[in-house]
C-alpha positions in Angstrom: 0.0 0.0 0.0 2.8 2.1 0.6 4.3 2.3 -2.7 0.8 3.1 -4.0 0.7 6.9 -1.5 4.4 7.2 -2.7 5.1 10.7 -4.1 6.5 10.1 -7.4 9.8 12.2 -7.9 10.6 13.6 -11.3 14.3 14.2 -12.1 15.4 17.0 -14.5 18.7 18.1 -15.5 20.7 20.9 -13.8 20.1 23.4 -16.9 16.5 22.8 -16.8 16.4 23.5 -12.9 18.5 26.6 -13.7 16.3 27.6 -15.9 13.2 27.2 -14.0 14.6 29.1 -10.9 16.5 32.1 -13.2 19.9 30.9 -12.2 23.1 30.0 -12.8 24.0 26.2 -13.6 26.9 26.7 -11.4 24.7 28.4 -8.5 22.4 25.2 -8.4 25.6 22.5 -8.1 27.6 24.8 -5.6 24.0 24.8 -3.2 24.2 28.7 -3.4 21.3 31.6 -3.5 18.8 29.7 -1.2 19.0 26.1 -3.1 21.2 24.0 -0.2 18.0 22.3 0.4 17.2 21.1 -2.9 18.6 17.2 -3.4 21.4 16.2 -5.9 20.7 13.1 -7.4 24.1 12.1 -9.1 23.9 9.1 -11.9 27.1 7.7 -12.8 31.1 7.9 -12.2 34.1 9.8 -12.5 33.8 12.2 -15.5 30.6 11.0 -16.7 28.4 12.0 -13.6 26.0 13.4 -14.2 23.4 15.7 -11.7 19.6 16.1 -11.5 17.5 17.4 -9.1 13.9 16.5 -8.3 11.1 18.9 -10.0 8.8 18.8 -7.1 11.7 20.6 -5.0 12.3 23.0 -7.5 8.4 24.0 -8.1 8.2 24.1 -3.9 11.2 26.6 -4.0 10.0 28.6 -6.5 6.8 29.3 -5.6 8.2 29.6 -1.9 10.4 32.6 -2.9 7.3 34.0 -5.2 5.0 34.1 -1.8 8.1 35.5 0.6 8.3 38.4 -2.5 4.7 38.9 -2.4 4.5 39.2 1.8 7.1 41.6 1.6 5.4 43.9 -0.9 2.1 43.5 1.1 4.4 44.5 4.3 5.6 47.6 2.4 2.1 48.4 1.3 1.2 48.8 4.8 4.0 50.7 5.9 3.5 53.5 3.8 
């Protein structure tokens, strides 16, 4: 039963995360700019590795930072 409730995790590539969130490739491997949280999923070895990250953190993030932007506008609002 449990693997039926199981959240299903999409993995997408680092340039597609990047993309998503407006940043840098190199941001999103090096856990900068807010994303420390977000997990790497690494496939493979030595210089063939290759990174991906799950879309369901990504879309949380996102629309985390888009509700912390709107509070603060709100907050802003009232203050003047």
């Amino acid at each position: 039963m449990s693997l039926l409730k199981r959240k299903s995790n999409t993995l997408i590539g680092v340039c597609c995360a990047a993309t998503l969130l407006d940043l840098e490739e190199s941001t999103l491997r090096k856990g900068l700019a807010g994303t420390e949280s977000l997990t790497q999923v690494r496939r493979g070895y030595g210089k063939r590795q290759r990174v991906s990250f799950i879309l369901e953190e990504i879309l949380d993030l996102k629309v985390g930072w888009i509700e912390a932007a709107q509070h603060t506008k709100s907050r802003l609002k009232l203050a003047a």
